[in-house]
Structure formats: structure tokens, C-alpha cells
C-alpha positions as CSV (number, residue, x, y, z in Angstrom):
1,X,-0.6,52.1,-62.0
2,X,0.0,51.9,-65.5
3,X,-3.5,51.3,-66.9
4,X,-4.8,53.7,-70.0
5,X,-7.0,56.3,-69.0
6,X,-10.3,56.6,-71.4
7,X,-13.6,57.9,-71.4
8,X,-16.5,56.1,-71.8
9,X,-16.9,54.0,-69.0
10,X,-15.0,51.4,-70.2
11,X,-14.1,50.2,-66.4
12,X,-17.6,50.0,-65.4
13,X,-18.3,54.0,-65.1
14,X,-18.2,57.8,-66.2
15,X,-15.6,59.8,-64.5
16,X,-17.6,62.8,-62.7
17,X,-15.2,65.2,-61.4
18,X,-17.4,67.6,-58.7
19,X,-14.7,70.5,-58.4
20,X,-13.3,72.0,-61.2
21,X,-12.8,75.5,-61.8
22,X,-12.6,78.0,-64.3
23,X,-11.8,81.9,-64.3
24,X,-12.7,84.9,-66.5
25,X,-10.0,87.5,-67.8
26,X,-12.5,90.6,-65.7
27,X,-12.5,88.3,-62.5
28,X,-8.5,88.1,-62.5
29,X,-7.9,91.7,-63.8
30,X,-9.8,93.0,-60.6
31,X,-8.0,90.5,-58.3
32,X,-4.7,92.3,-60.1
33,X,-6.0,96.0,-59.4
34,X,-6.6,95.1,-55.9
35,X,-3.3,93.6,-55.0
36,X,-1.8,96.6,-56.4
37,X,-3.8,99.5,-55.3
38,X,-3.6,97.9,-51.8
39,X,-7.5,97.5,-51.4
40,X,-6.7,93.2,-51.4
41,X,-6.3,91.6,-48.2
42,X,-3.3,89.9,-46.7
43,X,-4.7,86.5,-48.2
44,X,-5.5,87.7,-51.6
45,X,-2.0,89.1,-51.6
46,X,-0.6,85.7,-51.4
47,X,-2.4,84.0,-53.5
48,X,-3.2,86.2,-56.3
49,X,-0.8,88.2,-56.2
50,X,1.2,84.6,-56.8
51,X,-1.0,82.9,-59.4
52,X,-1.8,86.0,-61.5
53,X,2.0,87.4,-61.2
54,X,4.9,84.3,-60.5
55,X,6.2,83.5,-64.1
56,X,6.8,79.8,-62.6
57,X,5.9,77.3,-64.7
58,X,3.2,75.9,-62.5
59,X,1.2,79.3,-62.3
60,X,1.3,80.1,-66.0
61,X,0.1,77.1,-67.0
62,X,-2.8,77.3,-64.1
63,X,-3.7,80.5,-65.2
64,X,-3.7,79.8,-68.8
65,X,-5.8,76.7,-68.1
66,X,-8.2,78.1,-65.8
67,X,-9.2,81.2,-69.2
68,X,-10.1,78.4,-71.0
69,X,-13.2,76.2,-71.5
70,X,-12.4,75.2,-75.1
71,X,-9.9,72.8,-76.6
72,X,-7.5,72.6,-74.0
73,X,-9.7,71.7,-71.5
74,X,-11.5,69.0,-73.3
75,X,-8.1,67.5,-74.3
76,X,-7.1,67.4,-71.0
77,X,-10.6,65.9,-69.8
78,X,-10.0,63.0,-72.6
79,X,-6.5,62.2,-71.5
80,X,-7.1,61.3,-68.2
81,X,-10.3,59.8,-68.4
82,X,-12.8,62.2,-67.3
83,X,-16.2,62.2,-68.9
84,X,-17.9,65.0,-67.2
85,X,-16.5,68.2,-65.4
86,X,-18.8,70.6,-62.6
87,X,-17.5,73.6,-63.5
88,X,-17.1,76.7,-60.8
89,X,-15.7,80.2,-61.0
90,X,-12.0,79.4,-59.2
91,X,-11.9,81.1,-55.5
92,X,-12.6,83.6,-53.9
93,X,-15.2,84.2,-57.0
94,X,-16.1,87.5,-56.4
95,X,-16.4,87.6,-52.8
96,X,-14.0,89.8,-51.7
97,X,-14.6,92.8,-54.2
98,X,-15.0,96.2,-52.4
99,X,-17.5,97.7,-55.4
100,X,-20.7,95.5,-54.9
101,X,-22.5,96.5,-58.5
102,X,-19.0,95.9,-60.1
103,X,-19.1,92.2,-58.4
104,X,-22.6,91.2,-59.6
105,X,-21.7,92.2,-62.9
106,X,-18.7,90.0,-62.9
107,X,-20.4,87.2,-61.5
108,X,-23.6,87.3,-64.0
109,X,-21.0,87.7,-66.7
110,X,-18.9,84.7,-65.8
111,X,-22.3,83.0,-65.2
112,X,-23.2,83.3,-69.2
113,X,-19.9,82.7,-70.3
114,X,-20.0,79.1,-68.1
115,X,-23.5,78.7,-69.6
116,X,-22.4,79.3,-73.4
117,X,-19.6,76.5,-72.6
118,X,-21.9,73.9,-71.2
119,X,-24.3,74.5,-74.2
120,X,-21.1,74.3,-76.7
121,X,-20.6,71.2,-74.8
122,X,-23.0,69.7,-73.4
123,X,-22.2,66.4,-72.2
124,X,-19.0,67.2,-71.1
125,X,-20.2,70.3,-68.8
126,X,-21.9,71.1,-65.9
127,X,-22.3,74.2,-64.5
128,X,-22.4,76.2,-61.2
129,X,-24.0,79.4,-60.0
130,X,-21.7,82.0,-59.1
131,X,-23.0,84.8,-56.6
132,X,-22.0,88.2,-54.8
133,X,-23.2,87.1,-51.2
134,X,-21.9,91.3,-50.8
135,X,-26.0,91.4,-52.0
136,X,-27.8,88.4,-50.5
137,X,-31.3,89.1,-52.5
138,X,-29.3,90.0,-55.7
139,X,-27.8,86.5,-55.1
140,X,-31.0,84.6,-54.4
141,X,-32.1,86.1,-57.8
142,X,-29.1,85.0,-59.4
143,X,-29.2,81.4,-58.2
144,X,-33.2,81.0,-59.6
145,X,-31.7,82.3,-62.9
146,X,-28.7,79.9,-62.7
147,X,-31.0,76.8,-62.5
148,X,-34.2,78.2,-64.3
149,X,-32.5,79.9,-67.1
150,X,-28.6,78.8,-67.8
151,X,-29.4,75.1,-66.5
152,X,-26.6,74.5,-63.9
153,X,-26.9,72.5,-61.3
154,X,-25.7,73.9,-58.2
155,X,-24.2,76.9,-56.5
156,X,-21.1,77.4,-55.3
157,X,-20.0,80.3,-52.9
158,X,-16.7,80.4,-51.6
159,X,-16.6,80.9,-47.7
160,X,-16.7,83.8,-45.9
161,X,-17.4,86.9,-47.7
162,X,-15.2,90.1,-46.6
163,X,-14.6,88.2,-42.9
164,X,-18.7,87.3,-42.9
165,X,-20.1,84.0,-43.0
166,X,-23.3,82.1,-43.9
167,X,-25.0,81.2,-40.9
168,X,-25.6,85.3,-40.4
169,X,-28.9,86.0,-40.9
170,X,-28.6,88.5,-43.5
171,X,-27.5,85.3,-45.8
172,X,-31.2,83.8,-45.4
173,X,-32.0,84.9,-48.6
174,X,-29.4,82.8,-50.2
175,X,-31.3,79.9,-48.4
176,X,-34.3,80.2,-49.4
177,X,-33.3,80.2,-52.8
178,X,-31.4,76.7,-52.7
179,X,-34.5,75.4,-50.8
180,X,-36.7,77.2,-53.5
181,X,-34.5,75.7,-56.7
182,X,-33.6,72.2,-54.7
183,X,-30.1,73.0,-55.4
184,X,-26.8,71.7,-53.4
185,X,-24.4,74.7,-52.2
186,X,-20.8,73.6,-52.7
187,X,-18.6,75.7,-49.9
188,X,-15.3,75.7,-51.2
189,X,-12.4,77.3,-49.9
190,X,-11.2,81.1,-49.5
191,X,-7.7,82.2,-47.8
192,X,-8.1,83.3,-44.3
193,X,-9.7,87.3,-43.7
194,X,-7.1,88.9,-42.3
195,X,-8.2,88.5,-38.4
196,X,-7.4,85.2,-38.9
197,X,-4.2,85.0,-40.9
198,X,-2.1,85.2,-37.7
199,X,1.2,84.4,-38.7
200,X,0.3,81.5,-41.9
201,X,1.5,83.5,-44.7
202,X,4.8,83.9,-42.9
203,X,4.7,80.4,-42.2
204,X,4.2,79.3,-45.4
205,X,0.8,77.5,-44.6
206,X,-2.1,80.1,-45.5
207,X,-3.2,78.3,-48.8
208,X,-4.1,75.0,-50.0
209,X,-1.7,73.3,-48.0
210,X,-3.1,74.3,-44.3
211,X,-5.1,77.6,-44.7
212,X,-8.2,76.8,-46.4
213,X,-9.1,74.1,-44.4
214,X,-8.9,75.6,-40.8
215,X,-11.0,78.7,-42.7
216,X,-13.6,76.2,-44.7
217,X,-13.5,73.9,-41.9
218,X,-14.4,76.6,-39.4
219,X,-17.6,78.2,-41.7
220,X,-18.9,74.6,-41.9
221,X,-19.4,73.9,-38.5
222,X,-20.6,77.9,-37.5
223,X,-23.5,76.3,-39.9
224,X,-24.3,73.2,-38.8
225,X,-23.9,73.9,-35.0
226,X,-26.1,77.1,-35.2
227,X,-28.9,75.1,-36.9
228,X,-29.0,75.3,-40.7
229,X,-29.9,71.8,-41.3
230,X,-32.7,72.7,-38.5
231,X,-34.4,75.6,-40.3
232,X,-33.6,73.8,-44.1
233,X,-33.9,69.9,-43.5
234,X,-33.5,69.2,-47.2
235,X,-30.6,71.1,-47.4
236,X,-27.7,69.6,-49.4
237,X,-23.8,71.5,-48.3
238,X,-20.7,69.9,-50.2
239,X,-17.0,70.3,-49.1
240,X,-14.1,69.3,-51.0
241,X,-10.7,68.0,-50.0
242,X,-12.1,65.1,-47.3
243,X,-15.2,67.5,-46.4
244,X,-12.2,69.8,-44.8
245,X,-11.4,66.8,-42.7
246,X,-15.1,66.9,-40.8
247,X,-14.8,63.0,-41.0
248,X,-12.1,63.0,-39.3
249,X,-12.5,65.4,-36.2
250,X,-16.4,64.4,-36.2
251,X,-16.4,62.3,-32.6
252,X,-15.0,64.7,-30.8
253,X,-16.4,68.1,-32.8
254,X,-20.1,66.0,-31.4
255,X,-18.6,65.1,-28.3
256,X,-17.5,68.7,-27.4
257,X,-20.5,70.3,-28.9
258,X,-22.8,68.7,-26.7
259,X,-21.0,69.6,-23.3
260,X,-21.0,73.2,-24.8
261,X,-24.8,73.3,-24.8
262,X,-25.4,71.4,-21.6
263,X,-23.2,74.0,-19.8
264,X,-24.6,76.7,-21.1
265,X,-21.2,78.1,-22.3
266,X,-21.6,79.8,-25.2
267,X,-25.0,81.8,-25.8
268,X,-24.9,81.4,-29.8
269,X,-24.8,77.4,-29.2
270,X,-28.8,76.1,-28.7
271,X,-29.7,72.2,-28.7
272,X,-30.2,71.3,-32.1
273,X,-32.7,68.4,-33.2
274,X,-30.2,66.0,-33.8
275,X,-26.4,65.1,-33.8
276,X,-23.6,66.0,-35.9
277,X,-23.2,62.9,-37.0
278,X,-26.7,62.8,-38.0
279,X,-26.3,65.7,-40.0
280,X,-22.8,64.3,-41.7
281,X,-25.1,61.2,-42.7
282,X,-28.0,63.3,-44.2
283,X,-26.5,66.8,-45.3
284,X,-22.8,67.0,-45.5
285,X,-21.6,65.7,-49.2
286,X,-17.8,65.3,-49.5
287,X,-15.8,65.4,-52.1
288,X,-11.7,64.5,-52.7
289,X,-10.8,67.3,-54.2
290,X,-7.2,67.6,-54.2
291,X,-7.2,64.5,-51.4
292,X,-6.7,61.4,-53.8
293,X,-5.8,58.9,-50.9
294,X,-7.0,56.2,-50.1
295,X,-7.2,56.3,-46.1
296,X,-9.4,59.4,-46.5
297,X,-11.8,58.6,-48.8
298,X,-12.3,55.3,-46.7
299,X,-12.9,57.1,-43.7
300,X,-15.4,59.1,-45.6
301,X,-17.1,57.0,-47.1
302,X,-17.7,55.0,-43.7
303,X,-18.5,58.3,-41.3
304,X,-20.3,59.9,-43.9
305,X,-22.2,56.7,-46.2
306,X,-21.1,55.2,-49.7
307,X,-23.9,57.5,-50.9
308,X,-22.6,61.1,-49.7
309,X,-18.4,60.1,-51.1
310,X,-17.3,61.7,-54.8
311,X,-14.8,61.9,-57.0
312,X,-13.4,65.6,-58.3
313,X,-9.7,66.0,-59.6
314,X,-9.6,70.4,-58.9
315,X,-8.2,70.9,-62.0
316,X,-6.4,72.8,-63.3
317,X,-4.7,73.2,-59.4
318,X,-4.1,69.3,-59.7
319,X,-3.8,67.7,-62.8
320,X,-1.9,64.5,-62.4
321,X,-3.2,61.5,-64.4
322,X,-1.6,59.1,-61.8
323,X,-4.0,60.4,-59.4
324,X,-6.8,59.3,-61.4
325,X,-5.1,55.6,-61.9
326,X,-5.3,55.7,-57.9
327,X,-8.5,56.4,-57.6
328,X,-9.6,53.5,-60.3
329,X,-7.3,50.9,-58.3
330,X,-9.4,52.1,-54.9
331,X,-9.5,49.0,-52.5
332,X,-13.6,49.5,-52.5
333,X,-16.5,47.4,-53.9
334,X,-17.1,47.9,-57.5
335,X,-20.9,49.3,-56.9
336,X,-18.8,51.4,-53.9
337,X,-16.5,52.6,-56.7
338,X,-19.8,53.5,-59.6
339,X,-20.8,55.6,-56.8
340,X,-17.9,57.8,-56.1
341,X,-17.1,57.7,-59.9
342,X,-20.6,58.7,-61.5
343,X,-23.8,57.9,-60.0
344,X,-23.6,60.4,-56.2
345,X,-22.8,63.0,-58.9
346,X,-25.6,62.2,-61.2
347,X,-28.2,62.1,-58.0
348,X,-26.7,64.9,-55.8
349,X,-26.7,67.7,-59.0
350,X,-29.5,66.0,-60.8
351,X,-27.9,65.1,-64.1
């Protein structure tokens, strides 16, 4: 995998990479006072008080890549080949702040920041809405703004929200709004609320490497099995890193799901107009986020359709040009590959 990585499209397509994030100074000052005034949870201890703290290599140059949407960024864009970057405030957003006012004002903030960069640059940026689901109607106004005002493309919210999660009805609002705007809601990760933690963090798996998929995993199918898709048929969800492995479990996830409602064994669970897989095919988007391999994005792209499959690198988390040589040396048709590269991106967020 030696081949030289440009922009361009000089193999045939533009490199579209779905799940990138950024951070602002206010956002990572407040995960800071939290972790030390003891208001943080167990997760946010772990990983922010990591990333923002550790003087490791890795974590000072995440941190000083995620402050910047300038030079740096672009550079790094150019020198492994990636054309375009969807751009998202880095997890947990501003989920798990205890002062609600103070997290909308973070969020709209980091909203016009991200909107000043993808003017400055506009056709290397893309942006996403950021919200405080704390305020579900505060965030249904704040997503109309993000796509009739800044011009960004999509929303992303980053699982539960202080232990609650989407499919509770007080969240409707947020709904409506991506129905309203036609807007795709990227769920990405969060580290496990604290009744779930268990014994990860002392097992070293509560992040990235185990943690955010259980969590992520888990919020996605408390939505699709409690009808989302039902109630908004034209609603678009995206999941990075293999769709948190939904591909994979999706046989039996449907299998088991079915004898769950035909038992009667669990009151929340009501027949739903059609099959998981059904909804994988029509309403699930995946992305392979931080999951460059092969295997995977095969499976996905046969479980969930060539269509539904693309491409993100999560930088600055992983920034390994190798990685993108892999994915441009995929054993997959060429029109297979324009797909995942460039044109699922340009259809799914409208470019």
C-alpha cells in the first residue's frame, strides 16, 4: 500500500469522510471543571479527564487538532487524500452538562464557529448541528437554524443524554424537526452513564475500544424496536464504526425480537410494521468510522445495500494515511467503491 494519496479524484472519486470532529476551547474547559469539581460522571472521568489532562503524545496532539479548523486541518485533509470533511462537535457534545442554559449557549456558539469554518472553506466543509437534547424544543429550534440559516447538513447528537435516550417521548420534538428540515441524525457514541459502567473502566474497555459500542449499540435498537421508523418513515439515523456492529448481530437481534413480541414478554415491545432488516435496508446508514477493514465494510455493505455503506476516517482520533490506502485497495466494484468514497455522502447529506 504504497500508492500517493491526492485530492481530486484522481482514482475515480472525492474522498468524503462522514465523521470527523472538532472541539471548542468553552466545550473542553467545562468538561475540565466538571472532572474536577466532581459534578462529571464515571465516564467523563475517563475520558476527559484523559484527553484534556494526559501529557502523552497521542492526547496532545488530539486535542490540539480537534481546536483547530484552519491550517492544520486542511493540511492534514490534503495529505491523505480527503476532499471533503462532515464536521461534528467531538463527544459527548454538550450532553452531559448539569447547567442547561450554559449548554445551549455552548452549543449555538460552537454551531457559528463550525459555520464560519465551512464558509472560510467551503468546499472542503460540511457541517453538523449540535444540540442540548437537556431542552428538546430549544433543540428542534436549533436544528431549523442549523440547516435554514448556517447551511449544514445534518445533526448529530451523541447518545444518551444524562442516562436518557431518544426514543423517550419527551425527545419528539427533536423529530419532528429532522422530519421538518429532511435532515439525517448521526448517533455517535458517548461513554457509558454510570448505571451501566459496571466494572469497564476498571477493565480497561469503557471507551472506544468496547464501551461505546455496547452504549451506541444499545440506544439504536431502543429506537428502532420501539417504532421510530414507524412514526417517521422517512427518517434517515447514521452510526459509525460498522453501524456499532448492527450488521453483524442483525439475524438474531430480528430473530429474538420477534419471539419477544409474540410472547408478550416485554410490555414496551409492540409489533412493528416491518422487520429489522427492513429497517437496516431503508433507514439505518453506516459508516466505518474508526473500522477500516475489509470484512466489515463487506458485511455492510451486503446486510445493509451498496447505497447505505460510507467512508469517514474520525479524525483527529484516527489519522493513519495507511488506512486510507486500505480503503482505496477495497476488494469491491469500482461503482461499489464511488459510492462508499463520494456519492452515498453527496445523496445522504444533500451536497
Amino acid at each position: 500500500m504504497t500508492h500517493e494519496l491526492k485530492t481530486g479524484g484522481d482514482r475515480g472519486y472525492l474522498r468524503i469522510a462522514t465523521e470527523e470532529a472538532f472541539a471548542t476551547r468553552e466545550q473542553v474547559d467545562v468538561f475540565l471543571r466538571m472532572v474536577h469539581d466532581g459534578t462529571a460522571d464515571k465516564g467523563m472521568v475517563s475520558l476527559w479527564g484523559f484527553y484534556a489532562q494526559s501529557p502523552s503524545e497521542r492526547t496532545t496532539q488530539i486535542m490540539d487538532r480537534l481546536l483547530d479548523l484552519g491550517d492544520q486541518r486542511i493540511r492534514h485533509m490534503d495529505e491523505t487524500g480527503i476532499d471533503k470533511a462532515i464536521l461534528a462537535m467531538t463527544s459527548p457534545g454538550v450532553q452531559p452538562m448539569l447547567d442547561t442554559e450554559e449548554a445551549k449557549g455552548i452549543a449555538s456558539r460552537a454551531n457559528d464557529y463550525l459555520a464560519d469554518a465551512c464558509q472560510a472553506h467551503p468546499d472542503r466543509y460540511i457541517g453538523m448541528t449540535a444540540v442540548a437534547p437537556q431542552d428538546p424544543q430549544w433543540s428542534a429550534q436549533e436544528i431549523r437554524r442549523g440547516a435554514e440559516e448556517l447551511g449544514f447538513k445534518g445533526v448529530q447528537i451523541n447518545s444518551h443524554t444524562q442516562g436518557h435516550y431518544l426514543d423517550e417521548p419527551q425527545f419528539d420534538p427533536i423529530f419532528r424537526a429532522l422530519a421538518d428540515t429532511g435532515q439525517p441524525l448521526y448517533i455517535h457514541p458517548a461513554t457509558l452513564p454510570d448505571e451501566m459502567m459496571g466494572g469497564m473502566i476498571d477493565a480497561g474497555l469503557d471507551g472506544a475500544v468496547f464501551g461505546f459500542a455496547v452504549e451506541t449499540s444499545y440506544h439504536l435498537l431502543r429506537l428502532v424496536t420501539t417504532g421510530i421508523f414507524d412514526r417517521y418513515p422517512d427518517l434517515q439515523i447514521m452510526a459509525g464504526h460498522g453501524c456499532e456492529a448492527l450488521p453483524y448481530w442483525l439475524y438474531r437481534t430480528d430473530f429474538m425480537h420477534k419471539a419477544g413480541i409474540r410472547s408478550g414478554r416485554y410490555e414496551r415491545l409492540k409489533p412493528l410494521k416491518h422487520d429489522l432488516f427492513h429497517y437496516m435496508r431503508n433507514n439505518f446508514l453506516g459508516t466505518c468510522s474508526g473500522l477500516p477493514f475489509e470484512p466489515a465494510i463487506k458485511l455492510m455493505i451486503e446486510v445493509m445495500g451498496e447505497d447505505r455503506v460510507m467512508y469517514a476516517m474520525d479524525y483527529p482520533y484516527e489519522y493513519v494515511a495507511d488506512e486510507v490506502r486500505a480503503m482505496d485497495n477495497l476488494d469491491i466494484t469500482d461503482a461499489q467503491k464511488k459510492k462508499f468514497f463520494q456519492t452515498n455522502a453527496e445523496r445522504w447529506f444533500k451536497l
